[in-house]
C-alpha positions in Angstrom: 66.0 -41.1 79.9 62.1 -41.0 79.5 62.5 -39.0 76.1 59.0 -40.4 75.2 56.7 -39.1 77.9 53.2 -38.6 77.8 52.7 -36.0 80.2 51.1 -32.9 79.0 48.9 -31.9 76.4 48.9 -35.3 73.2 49.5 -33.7 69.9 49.0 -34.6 66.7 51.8 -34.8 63.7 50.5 -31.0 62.5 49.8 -29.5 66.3 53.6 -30.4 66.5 54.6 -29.3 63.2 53.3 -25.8 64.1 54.7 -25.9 67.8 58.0 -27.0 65.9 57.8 -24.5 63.3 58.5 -27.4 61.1 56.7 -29.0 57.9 54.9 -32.3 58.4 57.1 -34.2 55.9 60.2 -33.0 57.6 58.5 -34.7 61.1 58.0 -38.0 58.7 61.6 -37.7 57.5 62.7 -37.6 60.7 60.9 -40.9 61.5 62.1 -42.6 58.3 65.4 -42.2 58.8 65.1 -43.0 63.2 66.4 -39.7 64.6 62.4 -39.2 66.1 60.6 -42.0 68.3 57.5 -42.7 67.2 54.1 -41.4 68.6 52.0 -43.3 70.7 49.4 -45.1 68.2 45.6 -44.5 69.6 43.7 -46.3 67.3 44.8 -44.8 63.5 46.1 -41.9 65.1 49.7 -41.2 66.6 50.0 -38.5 69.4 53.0 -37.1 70.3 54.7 -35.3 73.9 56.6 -33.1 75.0 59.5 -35.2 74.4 58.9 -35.3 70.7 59.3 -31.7 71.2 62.4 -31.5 73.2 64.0 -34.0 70.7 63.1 -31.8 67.5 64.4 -29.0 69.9 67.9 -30.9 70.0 67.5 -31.8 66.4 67.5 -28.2 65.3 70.5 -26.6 67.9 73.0 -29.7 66.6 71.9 -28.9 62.9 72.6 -25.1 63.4 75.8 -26.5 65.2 76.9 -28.2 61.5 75.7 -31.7 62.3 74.9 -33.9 59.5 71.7 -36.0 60.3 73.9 -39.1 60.3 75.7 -37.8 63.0 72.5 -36.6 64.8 71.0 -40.2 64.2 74.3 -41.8 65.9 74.8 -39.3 68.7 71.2 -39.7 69.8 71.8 -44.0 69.3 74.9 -43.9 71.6 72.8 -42.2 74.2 70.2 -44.7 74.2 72.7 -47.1 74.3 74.4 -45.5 77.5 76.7 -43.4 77.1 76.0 -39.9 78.3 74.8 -37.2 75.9 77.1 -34.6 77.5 79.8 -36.6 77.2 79.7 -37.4 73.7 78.9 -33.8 72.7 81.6 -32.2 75.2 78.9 -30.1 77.2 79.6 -29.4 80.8 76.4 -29.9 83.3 74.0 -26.3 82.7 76.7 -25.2 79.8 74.8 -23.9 76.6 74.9 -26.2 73.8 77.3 -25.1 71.8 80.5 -26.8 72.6 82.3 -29.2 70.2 81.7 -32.2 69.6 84.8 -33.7 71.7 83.9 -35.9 74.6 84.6 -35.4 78.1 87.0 -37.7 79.6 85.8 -40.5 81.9 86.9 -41.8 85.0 85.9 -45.3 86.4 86.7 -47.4 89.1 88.4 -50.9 87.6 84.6 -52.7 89.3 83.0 -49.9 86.9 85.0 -50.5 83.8 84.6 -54.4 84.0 80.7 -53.6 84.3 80.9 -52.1 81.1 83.4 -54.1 79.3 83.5 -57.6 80.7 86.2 -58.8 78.4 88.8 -56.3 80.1 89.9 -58.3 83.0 93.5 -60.0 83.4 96.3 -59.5 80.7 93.6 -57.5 78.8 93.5 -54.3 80.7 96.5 -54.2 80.5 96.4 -54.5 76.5 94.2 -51.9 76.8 96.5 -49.3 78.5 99.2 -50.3 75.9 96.8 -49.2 73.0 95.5 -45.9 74.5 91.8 -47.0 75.0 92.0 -46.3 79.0 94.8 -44.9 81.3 95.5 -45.1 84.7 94.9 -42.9 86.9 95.5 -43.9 90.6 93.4 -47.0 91.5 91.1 -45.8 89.1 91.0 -45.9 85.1 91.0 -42.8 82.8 88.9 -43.3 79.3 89.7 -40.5 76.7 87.0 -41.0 74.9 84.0 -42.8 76.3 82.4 -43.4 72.6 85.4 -45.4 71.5 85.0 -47.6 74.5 81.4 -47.9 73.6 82.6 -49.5 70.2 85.0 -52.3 71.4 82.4 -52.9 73.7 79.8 -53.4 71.1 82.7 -55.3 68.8 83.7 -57.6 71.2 79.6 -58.2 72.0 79.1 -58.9 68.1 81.7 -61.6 68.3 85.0 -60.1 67.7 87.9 -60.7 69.5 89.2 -58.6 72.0 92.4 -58.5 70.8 91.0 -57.2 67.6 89.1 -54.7 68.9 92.1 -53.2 71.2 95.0 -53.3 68.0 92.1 -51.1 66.2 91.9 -49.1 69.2 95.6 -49.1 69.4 96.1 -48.4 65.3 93.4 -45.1 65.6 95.6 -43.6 68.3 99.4 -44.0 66.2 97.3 -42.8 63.2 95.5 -40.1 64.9 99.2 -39.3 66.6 100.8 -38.8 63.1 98.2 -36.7 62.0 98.3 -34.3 64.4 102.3 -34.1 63.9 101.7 -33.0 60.7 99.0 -30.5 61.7 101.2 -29.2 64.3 104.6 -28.7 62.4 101.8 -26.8 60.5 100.7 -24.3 63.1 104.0 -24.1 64.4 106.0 -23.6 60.8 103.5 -21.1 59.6 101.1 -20.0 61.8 103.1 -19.0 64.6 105.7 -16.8 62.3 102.6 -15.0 61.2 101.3 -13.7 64.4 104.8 -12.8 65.4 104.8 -10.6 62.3 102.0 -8.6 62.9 99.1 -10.0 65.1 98.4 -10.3 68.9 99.3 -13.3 70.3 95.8 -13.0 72.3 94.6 -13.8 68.6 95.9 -17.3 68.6 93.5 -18.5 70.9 90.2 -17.9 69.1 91.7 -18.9 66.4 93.1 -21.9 67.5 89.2 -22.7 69.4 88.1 -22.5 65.8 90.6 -24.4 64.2 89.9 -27.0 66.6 86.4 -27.2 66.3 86.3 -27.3 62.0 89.4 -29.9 62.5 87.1 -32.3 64.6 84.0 -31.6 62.8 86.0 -32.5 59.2 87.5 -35.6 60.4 84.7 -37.4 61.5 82.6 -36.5 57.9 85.7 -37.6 56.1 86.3 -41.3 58.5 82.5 -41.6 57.9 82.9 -41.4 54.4 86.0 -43.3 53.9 84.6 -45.6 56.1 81.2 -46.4 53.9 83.3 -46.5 51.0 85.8 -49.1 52.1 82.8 -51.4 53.5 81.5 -51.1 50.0 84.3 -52.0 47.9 85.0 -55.3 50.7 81.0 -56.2 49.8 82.3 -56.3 46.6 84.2 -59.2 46.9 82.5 -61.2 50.2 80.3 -64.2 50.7 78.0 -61.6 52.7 78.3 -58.7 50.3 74.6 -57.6 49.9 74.0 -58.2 53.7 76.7 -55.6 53.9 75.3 -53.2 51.4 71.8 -53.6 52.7 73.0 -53.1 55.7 75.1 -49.4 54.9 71.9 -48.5 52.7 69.5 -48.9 56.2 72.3 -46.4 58.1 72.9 -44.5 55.3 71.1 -40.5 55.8 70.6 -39.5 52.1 70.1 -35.7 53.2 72.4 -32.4 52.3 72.0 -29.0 53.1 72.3 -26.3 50.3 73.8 -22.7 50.9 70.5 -21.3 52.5 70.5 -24.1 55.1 67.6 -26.0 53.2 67.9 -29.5 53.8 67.1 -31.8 50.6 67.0 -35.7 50.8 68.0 -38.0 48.5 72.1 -36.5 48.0 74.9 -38.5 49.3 75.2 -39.3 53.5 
């Protein structure tokens, strides 16, 4: 993934502000808060390639796609961790990027799986199948989502156990299984009796595409939130508190977005 190449014309930070159609202190934004790699230093100068370009490109089609730049920052992290871009962002090979931001499921020989996760070997692969992370799928291994098997990777590499790391794994699935119980008595309580009464059923589809989308899109901004928040109120009352809360305030993207699309920093993440 040679995002950073040199090739082509070198550009300065305003030749690729006007090939970006972006203002300079957006580009050194952008670099404050890590979603651009920096230029290649010459001296006092920094020149950029066309892989600053095709970055700002992405940049701009996952913001018009609803992205906050905390999610941009942690999408484009994951992928220089690994994992595929596609895959985290639910875009088939030559698709357009406009697709959700659901993951394509992975499959993996037992050899591959091990590669990534050393620590699922013996009675915990099987622990693993029990709380959802992977499934089988003839000699092979099904992951639903390849991002959360990115994360008990990385726990298990920071020092947690792997236990720990599989009952989260296991707890996000009953939780996310309830929830969507609740959504779909919803749909099927209310929703459904409505088109029935007057609407095509053809008309559930889009709408259920949509609905799928917005439901995605909302849960991950409300876990992130409720996620910083809960880390904040533990700092409270831990031995490593402000290592905690310097640690939120370095990931933290103070950015939002008024009604025009403007984006304005210093609001909340």
């Amino acid at each position: 993934m040679a995002e950073n190449s040199s090739s082509g014309p070198d550009m300065t930070i305003d030749e690729l502000a006007r090939q970006a159609e972006l203002p300079v202190r957006t580009i050194r934004e952008y670099h404050t808060v890590r979603l651009l790699p920096p230029p290649e230093r010459r001296g006092r100068v920094g020149y950029y390639g066309p892989g600053h370009v095709h970055r700002l490109e992405l940049i701009a089609r996952l913001q018009r796609r609803g992205y906050s730049l905390a999610g941009i920052r942690d999408l484009l992290q994951a992928w220089a961790a690994g994992a595929d871009l596609t895959s985290l962002l639910g875009i088939e090979p030559g698709q357009a990027p406009g697709a959700p931001l659901d993951e394509m499921p992975l499959r993996l020989t037992r050899d591959e799986l091990l590669a990534r996760v050393p620590a699922l070997s013996g009675s915990a692969l099987g622990r693993a199948r029990e709380a959802g992370l992977i499934q089988s799928d003839g000699d092979d291994v099904r992951v639903r989502s390849p991002a959360l098997l990115v994360f008990v990777a990385d726990g298990i590499a920071a020092g947690v156990p792997v236990s720990d790391m599989l009952n989260l794994a296991g707890t996000l699935r009953r939780q996310l299984s309830s929830l969507a119980e609740i959504i779909a008595d919803l749909i099927a309580d209310r929703l459904l009796p409505a088109l029935q009464a007057g609407q095509s059923p053809g008309e559930l589809v889009p709408l259920l595409q949509r609905g799928r989308l917005l439901l995605i899109q909302g849960s991950a901004s409300l876990l992130a939130d409720s996620i910083g928040a809960a880390l904040l109120r533990r700092s409270a009352g831990s031995d490593g508190g402000a290592a905690l809360r310097a640690a939120i305030e370095q990931i933290r993207v103070g950015a939002v977005a008024d009604g025009s699309g403007t984006i304005r920093y210093g609001g909340a993440s």
